[in-house]
N, C-alpha and C positions, 0 to 999 in steps of 0.2 A: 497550416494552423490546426490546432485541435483543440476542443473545451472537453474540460472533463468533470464529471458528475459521480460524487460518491453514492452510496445508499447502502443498508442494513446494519449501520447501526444503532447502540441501545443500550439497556438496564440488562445484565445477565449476572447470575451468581458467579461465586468464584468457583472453578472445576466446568466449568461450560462449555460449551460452544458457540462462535458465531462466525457468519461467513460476510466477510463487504467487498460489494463489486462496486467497479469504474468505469462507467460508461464512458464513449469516445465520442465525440462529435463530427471528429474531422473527417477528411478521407483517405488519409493515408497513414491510419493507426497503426498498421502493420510495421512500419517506417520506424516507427519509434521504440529503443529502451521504455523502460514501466519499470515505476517505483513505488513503495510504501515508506510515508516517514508520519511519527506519530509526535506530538507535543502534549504535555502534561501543564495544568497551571504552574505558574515560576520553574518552569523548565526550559532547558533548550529544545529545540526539533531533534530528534533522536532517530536513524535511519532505522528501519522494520525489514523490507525487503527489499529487493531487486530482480529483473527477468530481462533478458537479451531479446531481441526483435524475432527470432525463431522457436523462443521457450525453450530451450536443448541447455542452458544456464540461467543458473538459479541463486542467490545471494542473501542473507540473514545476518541479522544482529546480532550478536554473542545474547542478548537477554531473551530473543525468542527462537534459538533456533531449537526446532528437536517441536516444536509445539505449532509455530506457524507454516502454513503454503500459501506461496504466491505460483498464479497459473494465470494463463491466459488464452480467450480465445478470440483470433486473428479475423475468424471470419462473422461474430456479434462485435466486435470491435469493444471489447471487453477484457479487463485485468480483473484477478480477483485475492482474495487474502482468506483465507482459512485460516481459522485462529481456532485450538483447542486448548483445554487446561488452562483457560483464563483465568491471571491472578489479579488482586486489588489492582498493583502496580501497572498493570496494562490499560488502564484508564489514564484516557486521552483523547485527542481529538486525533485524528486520521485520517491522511491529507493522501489521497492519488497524486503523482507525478510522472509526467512524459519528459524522456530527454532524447532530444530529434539529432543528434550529433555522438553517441553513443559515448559519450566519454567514459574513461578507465575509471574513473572517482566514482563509482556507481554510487556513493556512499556518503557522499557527501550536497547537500541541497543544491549548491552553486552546480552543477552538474547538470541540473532539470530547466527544461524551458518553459514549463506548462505545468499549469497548478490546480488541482481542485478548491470545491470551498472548505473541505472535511468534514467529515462526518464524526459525532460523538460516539464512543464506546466507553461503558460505566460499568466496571465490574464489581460488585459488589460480597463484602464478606460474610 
């Protein structure tokens, strides 16, 4: 079992930067794929990134790649999300996700078994 807890996000201009990390609870954070998936009002959940249980693979959404990193460290039991070049559009809420079974759909929600509560990101123009 794992709980996971977002944090850093916020109000940033658009052209900015901001970093949100995933705290782990469990104890075998290691164990697990880590994902980022983002929702906007009247939107669907939209996949952000993805990272393999050894971090050696890395996975992006066509609308953030080239601007976002997801990393992780195995031994704080922590995922993290680097976000630069923040546009309007990147306002959403921003939900960490664990999937303990490492499924191919990285990309898809039903994939994850563990959920944070998200955290707000407000980019502003």
């Amino acid at each position: 079992q794992v709980q996971l807890v977002e944090s850093g996000g916020g109000l940033v201009q658009a052209g900015g930067s901001l970093r949100l990390s995933c705290a782990a609870s469990g104890r075998t954070f290691s164990s697990y794929a880590m994902g980022w998936f983002r929702q906007a009002p009247g939107k669907e959940r939209e996949f952000v990134a993805a990272i393999r249980r050894s971090g050696g693979n890395t996975y992006y959404g066509d609308s953030v790649k080239g601007r976002f990193t997801i990393s992780r460290d195995n031994v704080k039991n922590t995922v993290y999300l680097q976000m630069h070049s923040l546009k309007p559009e990147d306002t959403a809420v921003y939900y960490c996700a664990a999937d303990q079974y490492g499924s191919f759909w990285y990309d898809r929600s039903s994939a994850y078994d563990y959920w944070g509560q998200g955290t707000q990101v407000t980019v502003s123009s």
